[in-house]
N, C-alpha and C positions, 0 to 999 in steps of 0.2 A: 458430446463427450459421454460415453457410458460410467455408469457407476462407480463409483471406487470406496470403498467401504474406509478408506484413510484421509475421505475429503472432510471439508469443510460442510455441515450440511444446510440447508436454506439456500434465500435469497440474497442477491448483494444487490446495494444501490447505485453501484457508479463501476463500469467496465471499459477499460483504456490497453488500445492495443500497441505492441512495441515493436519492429522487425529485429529480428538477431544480426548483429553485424560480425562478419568475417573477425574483426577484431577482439568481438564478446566471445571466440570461440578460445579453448586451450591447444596442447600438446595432442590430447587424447579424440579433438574431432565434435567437440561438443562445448555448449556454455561454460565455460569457469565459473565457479562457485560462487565467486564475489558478484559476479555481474547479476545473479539474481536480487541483492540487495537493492542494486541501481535501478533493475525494473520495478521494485517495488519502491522506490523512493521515488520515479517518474509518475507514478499511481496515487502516490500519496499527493503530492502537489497537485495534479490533475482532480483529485476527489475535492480539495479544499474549494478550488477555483469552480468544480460544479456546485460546489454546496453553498458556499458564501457568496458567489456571482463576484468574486473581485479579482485580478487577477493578483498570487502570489507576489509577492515585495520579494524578490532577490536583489542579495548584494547593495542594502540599504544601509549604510555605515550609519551607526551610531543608534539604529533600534535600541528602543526600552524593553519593550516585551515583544515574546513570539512563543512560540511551540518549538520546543527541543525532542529528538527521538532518545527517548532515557534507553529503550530494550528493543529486539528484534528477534526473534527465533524463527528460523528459516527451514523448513524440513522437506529436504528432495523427493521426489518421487520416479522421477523419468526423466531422461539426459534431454535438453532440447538442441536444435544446431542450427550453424548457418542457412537465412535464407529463410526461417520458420515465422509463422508471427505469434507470438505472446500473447495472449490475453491477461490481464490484470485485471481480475476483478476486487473489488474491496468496500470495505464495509464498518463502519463501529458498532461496534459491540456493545461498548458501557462508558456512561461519563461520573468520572467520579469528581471531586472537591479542585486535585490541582491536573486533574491527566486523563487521559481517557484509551481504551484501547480500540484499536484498527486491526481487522483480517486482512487477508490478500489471499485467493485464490491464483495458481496460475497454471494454464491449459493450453496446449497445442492443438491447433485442429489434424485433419487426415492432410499428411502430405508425405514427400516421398522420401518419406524416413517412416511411415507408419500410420495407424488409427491415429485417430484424434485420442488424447490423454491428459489425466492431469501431472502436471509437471514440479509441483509444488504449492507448499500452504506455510502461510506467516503470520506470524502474534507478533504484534509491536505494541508498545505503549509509547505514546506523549504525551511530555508535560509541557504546562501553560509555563514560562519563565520571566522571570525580572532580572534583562542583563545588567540595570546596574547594580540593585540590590543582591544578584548573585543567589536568586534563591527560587524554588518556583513560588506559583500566585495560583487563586481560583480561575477554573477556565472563563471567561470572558463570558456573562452571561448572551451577547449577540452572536456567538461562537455555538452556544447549545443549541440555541432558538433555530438558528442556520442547520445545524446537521440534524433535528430531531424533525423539522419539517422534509428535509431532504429525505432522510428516511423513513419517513412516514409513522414514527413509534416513537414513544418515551424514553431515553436513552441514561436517564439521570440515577445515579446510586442512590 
């Protein structure tokens, strides 16, 4: 992918590819807007499952604690469309007390809609939660230990 002066800059630790489906496309011939959250929430659970070696608890009635997405800022750059594959890369940034934030790079390679491009970049934040107490908590110290070795750096505010 050549340069783009509105990326994301460095390296990321965990890159998960997605195909666009006929379905993910709109009216106008290209991704809807929303669907990029979805490839970035595919990314995110894909990053935990690399980092902590366990695989994601979905749909586990009655959890105590988990990780809730509090924020998400999504900023387009190039339209992607049917047929294309996604790249998702992603990365944390910083762990702070109850939350920590996650990037998301996302790139199209050369296909015949175009060069290879970046397609978009993400800020999210999540927090460590207590569903029954209804509040958040400190991130899980074996939760640190897992992404600061995964990523090779100290990640802790």
């Amino acid at each position: 992918m050549p340069d783009d002066p509105r990326d994301i800059p460095g390296d990321f630790a965990h890159a998960r590819t997605v195909e666009v489906r006929f379905a993910d496309t709109d009216a106008m011939g290209h991704v809807n807007n929303a669907e990029y959250l979805t490839y970035a929430e595919i990314a995110r659970a894909a990053y935990y499952e690399a980092a902590t070696g366990e695989q994601l608890q979905l749909g586990v009635h009655g959890a105590i604690e988990g990780m809730i997405l509090a924020e998400l800022r999504m900023t387009y750059r190039s339209p992607a469309f049917y047929g294309e594959f996604i790249t998702v890369e992603t990365r944390i940034e910083r762990i702070g007390h109850t939350s920590y934030g996650m990037v998301h790079r996302l790139s199209a390679p050369e296909s015949r809609y175009g060069p290879s491009r970046l397609v978009a970049i993400a800020d999210s934040v999540l927090v460590s939660y207590d569903y029954s107490a209804e509040r958040p908590i400190p991130v899980p110290p074996a939760l640190i230990e897992a992404i600061e070795a995964f990523e090779g750096r100290r990640l802790r505010s």
